[in-house]
C-alpha positions in Angstrom: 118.8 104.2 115.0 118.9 103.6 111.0 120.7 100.5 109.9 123.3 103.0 108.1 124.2 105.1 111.5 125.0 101.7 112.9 127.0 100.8 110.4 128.9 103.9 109.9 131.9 102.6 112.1 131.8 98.9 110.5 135.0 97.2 111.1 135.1 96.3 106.8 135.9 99.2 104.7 133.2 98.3 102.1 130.3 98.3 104.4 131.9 101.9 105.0 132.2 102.8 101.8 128.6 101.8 101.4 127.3 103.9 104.3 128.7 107.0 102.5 127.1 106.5 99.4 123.9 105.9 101.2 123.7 107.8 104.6 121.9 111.1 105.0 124.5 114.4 104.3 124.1 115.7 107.6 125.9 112.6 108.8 128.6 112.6 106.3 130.5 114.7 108.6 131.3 111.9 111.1 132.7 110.0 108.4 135.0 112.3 107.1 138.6 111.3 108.6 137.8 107.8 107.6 140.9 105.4 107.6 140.6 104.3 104.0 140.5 106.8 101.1 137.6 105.7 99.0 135.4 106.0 102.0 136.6 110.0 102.3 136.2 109.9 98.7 133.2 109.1 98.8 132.1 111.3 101.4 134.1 114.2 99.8 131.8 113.2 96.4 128.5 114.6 98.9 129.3 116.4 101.5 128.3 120.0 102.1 130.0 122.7 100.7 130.8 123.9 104.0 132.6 121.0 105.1 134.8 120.8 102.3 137.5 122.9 103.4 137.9 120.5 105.9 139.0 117.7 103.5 141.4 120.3 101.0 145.1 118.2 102.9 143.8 114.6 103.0 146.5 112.4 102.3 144.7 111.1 99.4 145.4 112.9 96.2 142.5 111.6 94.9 139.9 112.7 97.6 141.7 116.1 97.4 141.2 116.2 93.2 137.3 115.7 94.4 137.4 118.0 96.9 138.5 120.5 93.9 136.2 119.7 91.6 133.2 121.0 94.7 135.1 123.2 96.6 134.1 127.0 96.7 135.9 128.9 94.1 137.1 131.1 96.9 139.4 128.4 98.1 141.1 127.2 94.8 144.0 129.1 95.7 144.9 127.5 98.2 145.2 124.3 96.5 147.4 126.0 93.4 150.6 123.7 94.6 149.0 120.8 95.3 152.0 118.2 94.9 149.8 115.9 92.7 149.0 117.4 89.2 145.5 115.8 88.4 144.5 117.8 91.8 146.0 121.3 90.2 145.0 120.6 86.9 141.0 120.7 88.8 142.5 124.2 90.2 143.3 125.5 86.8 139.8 124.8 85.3 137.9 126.4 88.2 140.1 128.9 89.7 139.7 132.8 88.9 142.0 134.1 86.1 143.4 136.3 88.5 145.4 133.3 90.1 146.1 131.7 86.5 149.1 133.8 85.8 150.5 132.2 89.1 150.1 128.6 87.8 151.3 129.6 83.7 155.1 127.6 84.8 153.4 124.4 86.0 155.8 121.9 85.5 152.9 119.7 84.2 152.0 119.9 80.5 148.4 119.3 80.9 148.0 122.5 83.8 150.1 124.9 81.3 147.4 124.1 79.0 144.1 124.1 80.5 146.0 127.5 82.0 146.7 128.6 77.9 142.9 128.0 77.1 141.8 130.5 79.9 144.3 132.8 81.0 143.6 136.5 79.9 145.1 137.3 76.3 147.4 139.5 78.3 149.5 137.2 79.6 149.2 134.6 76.3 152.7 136.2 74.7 154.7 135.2 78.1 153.5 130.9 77.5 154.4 131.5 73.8 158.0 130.1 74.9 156.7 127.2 76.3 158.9 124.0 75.9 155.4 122.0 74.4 153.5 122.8 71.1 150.5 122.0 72.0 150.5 124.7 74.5 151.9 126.8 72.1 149.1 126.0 69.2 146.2 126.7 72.5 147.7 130.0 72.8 148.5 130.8 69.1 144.3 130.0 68.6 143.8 132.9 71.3 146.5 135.7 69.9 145.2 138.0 67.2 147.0 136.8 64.2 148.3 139.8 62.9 150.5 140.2 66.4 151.8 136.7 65.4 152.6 137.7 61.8 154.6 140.7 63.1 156.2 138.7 66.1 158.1 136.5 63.9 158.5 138.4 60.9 156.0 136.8 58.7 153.8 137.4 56.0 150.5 137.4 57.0 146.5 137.1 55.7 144.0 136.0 57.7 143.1 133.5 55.2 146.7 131.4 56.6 145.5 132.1 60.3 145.8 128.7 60.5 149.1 127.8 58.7 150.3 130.9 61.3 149.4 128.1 64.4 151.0 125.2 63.0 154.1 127.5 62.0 154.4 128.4 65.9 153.3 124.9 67.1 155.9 123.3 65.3 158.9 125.1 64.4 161.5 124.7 67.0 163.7 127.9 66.2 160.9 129.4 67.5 160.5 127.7 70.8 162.9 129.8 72.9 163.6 132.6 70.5 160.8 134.8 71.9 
């Protein structure tokens, strides 16, 4: 047996930890429900794509943000309400735009706007409301500019394009008005 098979069920997390940075990816697999979370983590950094579906409701937030980050597109959706952000906000920058429109009221800031830089221009004037400007100066950059000038009753030449941004970025009558 390879020194790393033996050591796979060390008693000291490190040695563990270790074996999974080092051990062949068909044996991953054994290692997978670990006790300690960096050793998942570390298995979840290399493990086959198959296996990672597997992994998607560890405990550890951060083995399921890495499990996000590899995981088959097909299975982002089911990781849309993840309870920790940093794992959805890895959902929003891989997952279909189909699913985006689902995610547009995330209560964190960061998700509404990686969701505002992809989302299909469709949906852009529903997140013009939204409560932060920087979410609304990612969508403003996406709207055609003349829709903006006639949305708010502004004059408008697409030279000012980007006065037009700032204007909806940072006026706050304008924040719930629309």
């Amino acid at each position: 047996m390879k020194p790393d098979l033996e050591l796979m069920n060390d008693e000291d997390s490190g040695v563990r930890e270790e074996v999974a940075r080092r051990i062949a990816v068909e044996h991953l697999p054994k290692m997978m429900n670990d006790k300690d979370w960096y050793v998942r983590w570390e298995v979840a950094k290399r493990i086959g794509n198959e296996h990672l579906p597997k992994m998607m409701n560890d405990e550890d937030s951060g083995v399921r943000e890495e499990v996000a980050r590899r995981i088959a597109v097909e299975h982002l959706p089911k990781m849309m309400n993840d309870k920790d952000h940093w794992v959805r906000w890895e959902v929003a920058k891989r997952i279909g735009n189909e699913h985006l429109p689902k995610m547009m009221n995330d209560e964190n800031y960061y998700i509404r706007l990686e969701v505002a830089e992809r989302i299909g221009v469709e949906h852009l004037p529903k997140m013009m409301k939204d409560e932060e400007s920087g979410v609304r100066y990612e969508v403003a950059k996406r709207i055609d500019p003349k829709f903006l000038g006639e949305m708010f009753g502004l004059d408008f030449h697409p030279e000012y394009q980007m006065g037009l941004i700032k204007v909806l970025a940072e006026r706050e009558d304008l924040k719930n008005e629309y």
